[in-house]
Phi, psi and omega in degrees: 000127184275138156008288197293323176272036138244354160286359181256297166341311172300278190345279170350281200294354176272296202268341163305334176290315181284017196240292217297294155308331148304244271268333165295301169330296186300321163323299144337307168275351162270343155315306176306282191279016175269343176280297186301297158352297178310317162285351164283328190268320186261276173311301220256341182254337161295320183261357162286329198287295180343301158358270148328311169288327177288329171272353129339275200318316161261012155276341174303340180272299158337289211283354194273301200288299167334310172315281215259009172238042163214358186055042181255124185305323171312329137332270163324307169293321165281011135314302173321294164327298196302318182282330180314293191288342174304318174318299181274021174266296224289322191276348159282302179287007163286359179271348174252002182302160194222278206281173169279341155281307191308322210296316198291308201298331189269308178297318175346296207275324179311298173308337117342291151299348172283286167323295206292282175341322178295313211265358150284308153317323177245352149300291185311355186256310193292330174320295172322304175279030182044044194254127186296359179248016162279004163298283193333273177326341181251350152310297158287255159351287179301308199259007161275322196290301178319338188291274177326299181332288183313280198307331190297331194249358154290308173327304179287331152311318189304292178287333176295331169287349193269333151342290199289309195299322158310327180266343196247009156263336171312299173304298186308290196329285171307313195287343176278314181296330187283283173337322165285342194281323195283288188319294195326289179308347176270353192251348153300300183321299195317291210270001153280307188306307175321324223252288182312308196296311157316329176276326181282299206329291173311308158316331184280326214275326217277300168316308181314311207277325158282341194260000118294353148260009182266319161315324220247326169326282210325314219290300172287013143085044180204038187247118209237291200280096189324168197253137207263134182266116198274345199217160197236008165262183171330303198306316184304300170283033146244343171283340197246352167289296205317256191344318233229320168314295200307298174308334166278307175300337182291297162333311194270300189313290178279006152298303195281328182284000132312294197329292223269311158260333174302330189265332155316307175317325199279320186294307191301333175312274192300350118343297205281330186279312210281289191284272195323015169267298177333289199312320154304315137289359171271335172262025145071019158322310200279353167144184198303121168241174208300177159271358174268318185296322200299340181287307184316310198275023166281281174353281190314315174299309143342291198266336147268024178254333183275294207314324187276329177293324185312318214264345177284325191275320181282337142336286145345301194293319183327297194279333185309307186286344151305329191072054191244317183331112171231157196244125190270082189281153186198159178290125170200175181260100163324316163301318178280346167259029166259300180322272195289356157260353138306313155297329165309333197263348196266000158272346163278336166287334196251352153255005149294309192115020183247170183277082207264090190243164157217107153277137183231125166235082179156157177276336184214124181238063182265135184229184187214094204194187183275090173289344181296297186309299178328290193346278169301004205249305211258314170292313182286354160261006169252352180268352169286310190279345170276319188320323185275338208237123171282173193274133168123317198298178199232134155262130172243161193187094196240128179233154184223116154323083194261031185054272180288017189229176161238073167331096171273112170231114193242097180255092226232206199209044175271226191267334185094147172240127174312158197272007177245025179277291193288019175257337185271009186307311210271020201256122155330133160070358189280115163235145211261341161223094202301288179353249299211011165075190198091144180259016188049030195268313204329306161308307170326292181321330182288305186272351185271350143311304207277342178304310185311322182257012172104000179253159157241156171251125177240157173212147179238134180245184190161077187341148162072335180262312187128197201201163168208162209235132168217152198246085178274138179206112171318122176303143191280000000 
C-alpha cells in the first residue's frame, strides 16, 4: 500500500468516527429539542389553561352564589356564559393530555364539571320558580361538587407538572449524553489520528533511519548486507533502488580491487626484475661503467624500489580487503619491534632535517601478534609523520604501559590535517596533502593491522601545529 493510501486511510477512518457520532449526535439533539418542544407547546399551555379552568370555577361559585341571594337574572346568565367556555376549555385541554394520568385526571375533573353543571341547572330552575330551598341547595350540593371539581383539576395540574418535571430530566439526560457523545468522539478521533500518524510516522522514521546508515555504510565503503524490504510503498521501492545501487558499487568496487592485483601482480615480477638487474649493474658485475651509466642506474634503482613498494602495498590493500590477510602471532617484545622500525626510520629522518626520538614509558611490553605486521604498521606511521614535518621539526614515537592496554604514539610538529580531512585519513587512495606525495595506502594499511589484532587506532590534529596518532592495543 503506498504512503498517500494509508495516510487517506488514517483519515478515512478519523472521519467515520466523527460522521458516525454527528449523525448519532444530530439524533440526540432532535430528541432533545422535540422534548423541549413538548414542553413549550404542549406541558406549559395544559397547565396555563388548567389553571385558568380552576379560577373559571371559582368565579363560576361567585356568581352561582349572587345569583342566588339576589335572584338577578344578569347574574344567571352570566354563569351560564361562564360555564360554557368552562366547557370548552375542559375539552381544549384533552389535546394536551400526555401521560395515562393526565387522561383519568382530565376525564375525572370533566365528570365533575358535568355534575357541577347539572346541579347549577336545577339550581337555576328552582330560582326561576321561586323555590325557597335554592339558598339550601347551593349551599349543599352545588359547593360539595365545586369542591370535587377544584380537586379533580389540582390533581390533573399535579400530574402535568409532574410530566414536565419528567420531561425537563429527560432534556438534561440527552443533554448530558449528547456532551458525552462529543468529547468521547473527539478524543476517539484524536487518539485514532495520534495513533495512525504514529504508526506511519514510526514506520517511515525506521526505514528512513535504515536507509540512512546504509548511505553512510556506502559512503565509508563498508556497505556489504542488502537492506530487507518491508513495505510495498515508496520507501519500499527506494530500500529496492537503494539495494540494487549498493549491489552495483560492491561490484564496481570488487572489479577494481581484481583490477589493482592482477595488475599490481602483473607488475611486480618485472619490477622485481627491473631493479635487481639495476642492482647487478651498479655492482659493475657484467662490468665497469661509466659515472654517467652508475647516475642512470641510480635513478632506474630508485625509481623502481618506489614502483615496486607502490605495487606491494596495493597488493596488501588487495588481501586486506579480501579478507585474505593472516597473521603469523608469536610471542614477542613489543618494545624492541617499535626499536627496531625506528632505527629504520632514522636514515629518512635525518635526510628530512627532522628530530627523530622514541620514548618507553614502562618497563615490560610482552605481546602476542605479527611482528612483521606491527613492524610496518610503526614505519608507516612514522614515514608518515616525517613526510609532513618540515626540517628543523621533531617526530616522537613514544609506547606506553596504559595497563590493560599498550599505548602507541606517533607524534610530530608537522603541517597538521585539515579538520574535512579527518574523518576520512584512514580511507584507501584518501590524502589529506596530495602535494608532498604518498600513495594514500599507509594509513588504510594501518588501522587494517590494528583492526586485525583486535585494536584501535586514532587521530588528533591542528593545521599548522601537527599532529598524533594513537594506537591501542589490548594485552594478550
Amino acid at each position: 500500500m503506498r504512503l498517500a493510501s494509508k495516510m487517506l486511510l488514517t483519515s478515512a477512518l478519523v472521519i467515520v468516527v466523527l460522521a458516525g457520532v454527528g449523525i448519532l449526535s444530530l439524533r440526540t439533539v432532535d430528541r432533545l429539542v422535540s422534548v423541549n418542544q413538548e414542553i413549550t407547546t404542549r406541558t406549559l399551555p395544559a397547565l396555563h389553561l388548567a389553571a385558568s379552568v380552576r379560577e373559571s370555577i371559582a368565579l363560576l361559585a361567585s356568581l352561582e352564589a349572587q345569583a342566588a341571594v339576589l335572584g338577578d337574572a344578569p347574574y344567571q346568565e352570566a354563569w351560564a356564559q361562564r360555564a360554557g367556555r368552562v366547557a370548552e376549555d375542559l375539552a381544549h385541554l384533552s389535546t394536551y393530555m400526555q401521560s395515562p394520568e393526565e387522561a383519568r385526571r382530565h376525564a375525572e375533573a370533566i365528570a365533575q364539571f358535568e355534575r357541577y353543571r347539572a346541579v347549577g341547572g336545577e339550581e337555576q330552575a328552582r330560582l326561576r320558580r321561586g323555590d325557597a330551598d335554592a339558598q339550601r341547595f347551593v349551599d349543599g350540593d352545588a359547593r360539595v361538587r365545586t369542591e370535587r371539581l377544584q380537586e379533580s383539576l389540582d390533581g390533573l395540574m399535579a400530574a402535568t407538572q409532574s410530566r414536565a418535571v419528567a420531561t425537563q430530566a429527560e432534556a438534561a439526560r440527552l443533554e448530558a449524553f449528547t456532551w458525552a457523545q462529543v468529547l468521547g468522539a473527539l478524543g476517539a478521533a484524536v487518539a485514532l489520528a495520534l495513533l495512525g500518524t504514529g504508526v506511519i510516522a514510526r514506520r517511515m522514521t525506521r526505514s528512513l533511519r535504515g536507509l540512512s546508515t546504509a548511505a553512510a555504510d556506502v559512503a565509508a565503503g563498508a556497505f556489504r548486507k542488502p537492506l530487507t524490504v518491508s513495505s510495498r510503498d515508496e520507501i519500499g521501492a527506494l530500500t529496492r533502488s537503494f539495494n540494487a545501487m549498493g549491489s552495483q558499487l560492491r561490484r564496481v568496487e570488487e572489479t577494481r580491487q581484481e583490477f589493482f592485483a592482477s595488475i599490481s601482480h602483473e607488475f611486480r615480477s618485472p619490477l622485481t626484475s627491473i631493479r635487481s638487474a639495476a642492482e647487478l649493474l651498479r655492482e659493475r658485475v657484467p662490468g665497469p661503467l661509466t659515472h654517467k651509466q652508475e647516475r642512470l642506474m641510480d635513478i632506474i634503482s630508485t625509481s623502481s624500489g618506489r614502483l615496486l613498494l607502490l605495487v606491494n602495498e596495493i597488493l596488501e590493500i588487495s588481501r586486506l580487503h579480501a579478507g585474505t590477510m593472516s597473521l603469523d602471532r608469536q610471542s614477542l617484545d613489543l618494545a624492541k619491534v617499535v626499536d627496531h622500525a625506528v632505527e629504520e626510520l632514522y636514515p629518512r629522518a635525518t635526510d628530512a632535517g627532522v628530530n627523530l626520538e622514541f620514548e618507553r614509558l614502562g618497563t615490560s611490553f610482552p605481546y602476542y601478534g605479527d611482528g612483521q605486521r606491527l613492524h610496518q604498521m610503526v614505519v608507516n606511521l612514522g614515514a608518515n609523520a616525517i613526510r609532513f614535518t618540515g626540517s628543523g621539526g621533531r617526530v616522537v614515537v613514544r609506547l606506553i604501559d596504559a595497563g590493560p592496554e599498550f599505548e602507541l604514539q606517533v607524534e610530530d610538529t608537522g603541517v597538521g590535517i585539515p579538520a574535512d580531512a579527518l574523518p576520512h585519513i584512514f580511507d584507501a587512495y584518501r590524502q589529506a596533502h596530495r602535494a608532498r606525495g604518498g600513495t594514500g595506502l599507509g594509513l588504510a594499511i594501518v588501522r587494517s593491522v590494528v583492526d586485525a589484532h583486535g585494536g584501535r587506532v586514532t587521530v588528533e590534529s591542528q593545521e599548522g601545529k601537527g599532529s598524533r596518532f594513537t594506537v591501542l592495543l589490548p594485552r594478550p
